[in-house]
KOLVOKE-391335 format. One record per residue (C-alpha): x, y, z. Coordinates in steps of 0.02 Angstrom, whole numbers, plus 50000, padded with zeros to 5 digits. Layout:
BEGIN
XYZ ...
This chain:
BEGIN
528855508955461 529365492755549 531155493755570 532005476855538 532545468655682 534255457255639 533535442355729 531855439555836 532015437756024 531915420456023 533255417955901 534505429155983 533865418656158 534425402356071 535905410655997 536555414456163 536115400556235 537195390956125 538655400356142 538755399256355 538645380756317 539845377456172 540985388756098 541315405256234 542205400956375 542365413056532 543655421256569 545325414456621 546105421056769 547725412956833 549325419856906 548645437556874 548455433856675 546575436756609 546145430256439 544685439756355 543675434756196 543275449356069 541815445255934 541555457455805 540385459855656 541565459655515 542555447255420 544145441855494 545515454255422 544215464555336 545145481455289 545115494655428 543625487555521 544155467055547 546235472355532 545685489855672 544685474755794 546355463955781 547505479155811 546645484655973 546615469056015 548425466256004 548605483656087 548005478856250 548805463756247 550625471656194 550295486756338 549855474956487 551345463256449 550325450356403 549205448956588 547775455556468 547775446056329 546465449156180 545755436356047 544675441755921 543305432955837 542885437555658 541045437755620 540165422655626 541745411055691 540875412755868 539075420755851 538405429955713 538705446755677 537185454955754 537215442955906 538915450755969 537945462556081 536785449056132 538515439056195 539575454656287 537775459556357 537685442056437 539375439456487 539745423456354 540935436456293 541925448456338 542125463256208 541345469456064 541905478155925 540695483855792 539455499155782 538025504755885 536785506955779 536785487255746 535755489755910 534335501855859 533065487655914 533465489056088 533715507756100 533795519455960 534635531456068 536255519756012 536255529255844 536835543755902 538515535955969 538805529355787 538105541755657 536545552355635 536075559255441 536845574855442 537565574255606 539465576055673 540785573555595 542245561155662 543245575055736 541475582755804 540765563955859 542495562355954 542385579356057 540735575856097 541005560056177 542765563556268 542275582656312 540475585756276 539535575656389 539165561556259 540385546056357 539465549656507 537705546956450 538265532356340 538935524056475 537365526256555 536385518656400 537555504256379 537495499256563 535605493356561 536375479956441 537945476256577 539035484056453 540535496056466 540575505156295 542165516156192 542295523756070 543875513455939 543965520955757 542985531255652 542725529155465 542585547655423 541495554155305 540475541955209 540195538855016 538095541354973 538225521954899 538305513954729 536765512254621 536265502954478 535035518154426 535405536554408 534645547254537 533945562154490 532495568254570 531815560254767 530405549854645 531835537554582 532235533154774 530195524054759 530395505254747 532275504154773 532895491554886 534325498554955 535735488955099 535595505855216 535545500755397 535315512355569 534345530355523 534925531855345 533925516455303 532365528555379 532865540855279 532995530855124 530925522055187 530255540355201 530955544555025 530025528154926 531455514654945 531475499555029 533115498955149 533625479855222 535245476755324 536535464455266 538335461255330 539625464455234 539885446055165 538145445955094 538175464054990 539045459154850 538055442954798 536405451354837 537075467254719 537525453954591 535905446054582 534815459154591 534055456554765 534515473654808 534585488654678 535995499154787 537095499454932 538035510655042 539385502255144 540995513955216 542225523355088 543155520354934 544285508455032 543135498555095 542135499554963 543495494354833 543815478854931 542085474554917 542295475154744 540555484954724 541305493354566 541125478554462 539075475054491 538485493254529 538625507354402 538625522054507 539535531154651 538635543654735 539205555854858 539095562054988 538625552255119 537395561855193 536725548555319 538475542855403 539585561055394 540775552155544 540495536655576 541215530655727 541645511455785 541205504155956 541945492856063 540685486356213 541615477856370 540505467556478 540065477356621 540655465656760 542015461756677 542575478456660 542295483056871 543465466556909 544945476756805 546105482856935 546435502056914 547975498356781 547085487956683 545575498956667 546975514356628 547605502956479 546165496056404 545495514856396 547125520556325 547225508456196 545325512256142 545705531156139 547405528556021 546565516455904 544915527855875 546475540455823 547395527555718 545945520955645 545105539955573 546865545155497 547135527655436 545375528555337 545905545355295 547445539755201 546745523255113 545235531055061 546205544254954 547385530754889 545735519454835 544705531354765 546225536454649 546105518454617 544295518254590 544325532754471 545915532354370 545815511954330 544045507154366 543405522054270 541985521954416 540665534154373 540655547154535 538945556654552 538435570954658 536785569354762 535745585454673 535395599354784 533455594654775 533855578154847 534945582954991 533705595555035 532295580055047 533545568955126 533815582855253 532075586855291 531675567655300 533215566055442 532615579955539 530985573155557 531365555955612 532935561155732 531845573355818 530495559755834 531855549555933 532045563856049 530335568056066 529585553556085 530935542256175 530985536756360 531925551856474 533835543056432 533305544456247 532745563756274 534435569656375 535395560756225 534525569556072 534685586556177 536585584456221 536955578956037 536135591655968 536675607656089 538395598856034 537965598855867 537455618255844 539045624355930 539935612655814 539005619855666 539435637655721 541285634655736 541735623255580 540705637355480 542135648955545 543645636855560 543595621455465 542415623655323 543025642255282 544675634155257 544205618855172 543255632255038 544905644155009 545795628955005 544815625054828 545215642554754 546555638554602 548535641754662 550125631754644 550565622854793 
């Protein structure tokens, strides 16, 4: 498969381009006050993911009394929302905040600091970047692109998507175009369907006019926003291809060595407390929305069938052992640290979490 490519190298060139000569200025330093430009890749204010961009932003501004201070961009106000990397990576901007599989194109070794089908969980992704290795080799990664990357807010566990067809067997997954980006959307090609990436602005109108047949996007909060309920028929779960989805937020490399030691201590601070924010704060709206989803929407929830988990499964072990087989040696060190993580992981949620999480089901008045 080809993987889609959000723009071609000569339109992110141009894209660039434009923004060191218009709308990005550098930097401001004066009086020991440094004003930084954030782009993201969602909509201004957009629930969680825009509102979590703003709030670390405002975090780092509140901390440093102001001598750091933050504006955000929302998607497309500055560059578009694929070209935020593009902008950090070349200094006309300053921070990122988005997810790293948006950059599959220039390494796939990105997904794994975002989400891998069937992979880690949020609390699992966050251990294994702060105390498994995993911040050391993204760094690593991320600085061939002059880019100092953190980890800022997970979604949690994922929703499979909404459909406009039932699915059954794997054979109903042939011919369905499907807004699935990073490994998921492989997934989803090696099953029959036919995966595309959209931002968020353009999933609804492409849902309503039939341009694409199904869509995952985040969780019932998001997803609620979105209003997918009204032009898809059909909530599956679970989301096999983003179990923890975790959000990014890429400094420019330079600009992140000409911090002086407290600023570096607060701008990491700040992205550690809003990647803790952010995961209960999806935790909480998610079970108020999908309340809302099911009790005055009526939405019509469906489980993923054992059959097609176990082909979805298969399908992701193939292709994320392909990236670590066949990568260059960064690529290779990545897929084996994630996945030594991932089968101690395994081993103790069996134990700890997931034993609980089943006795937790059995019927008893609480």
């Amino acid at each position: 498969m080809k993987r889609r490519r959000f723009l071609s190298g000569a339109t992110r060139g141009l894209a660039v381009a434009a923004v060191g000569a218009s709308s990005l200025p550098s930097p401001a330093i004066a009086q020991g006050l440094r004003r930084l430009n954030m782009v993201t890749t969602w909509p201004r204010d957009f629930p969680g993911l825009g509102t979590g961009a703003r709030r670390l932003a405002e975090s780092i501004t509140r901390i440093s009394g102001g001598k750091l201070t933050v504006e955000v961009f929302a998607a497309g106000e500055r560059v578009p929302p694929f070209e935020s990397f593009d902008a950090v990576s070349s200094g006309a901007a300053d921070l990122y905040h988005a997810i790293e599989y948006y950059w599959q194109d220039r390494s796939r070794a990105f997904n794994f600091f975002a989400a891998v089908p069937f992979g880690l969980t949020a609390g699992e992704m966050a251990a294994w970047i702060y105390d498994g290795g995993g911040q050391a080799l993204w760094d690593e990664l991320s600085a061939g692109f002059n880019i100092k990357p953190f980890q800022a807010g997970n979604t949690g566990a994922q929703m499979g998507g909404w459909y406009n067809k039932e699915i059954n067997t794997i054979e109903d997954f042939r011919g369905l175009k499907i807004r699935l980006p990073g490994l998921g959307g492989e997934v989803a090609w090696r099953l029959g369907a036919i995966p595309v990436t959209l931002p968020g602005v353009e999933i609804f109108p492409s849902l309503l006019s039939g341009a694409i047949d199904a869509t995952e996007w985040a969780g019932p909060w998001n997803d609620l926003a979105l209003g997918f309920h009204k032009v898809a028929k059909h909530y599956y779960y679970p989301g096999f291809h983003e179990p923890g989805t975790a959000l990014s937020c890429g400094v420019n490399l330079k600009v992140w060595e000409n911090l002086s030691a407290e600023h570096k201590a607060i701008v990491d601070h700040a992205m550690a407390a809003e990647n803790a924010f952010s995961r209960a704060e999806f935790m909480a709206q998610n079970a108020l929305a999908l309340d809302t989803l099911r009790h005055k929407h009526r939405v019509d929830l469906r489980r993923f069938g054992d059959g097609v988990l176990k082909a979805m499964g298969e399908a992701s072990g193939v292709i994320i052992g392909d990236i670590g087989t066949g990568g260059d040696g960064l690529t290779r060190r990545i897929y084996e640290s994630f996945k030594a993580f991932r089968k101690k992981a395994l081993s103790w949620s069996r134990l700890g979490e997931q034993s609980f999480r089943n006795a937790r089901l059995l019927p008893f008045k609480y």
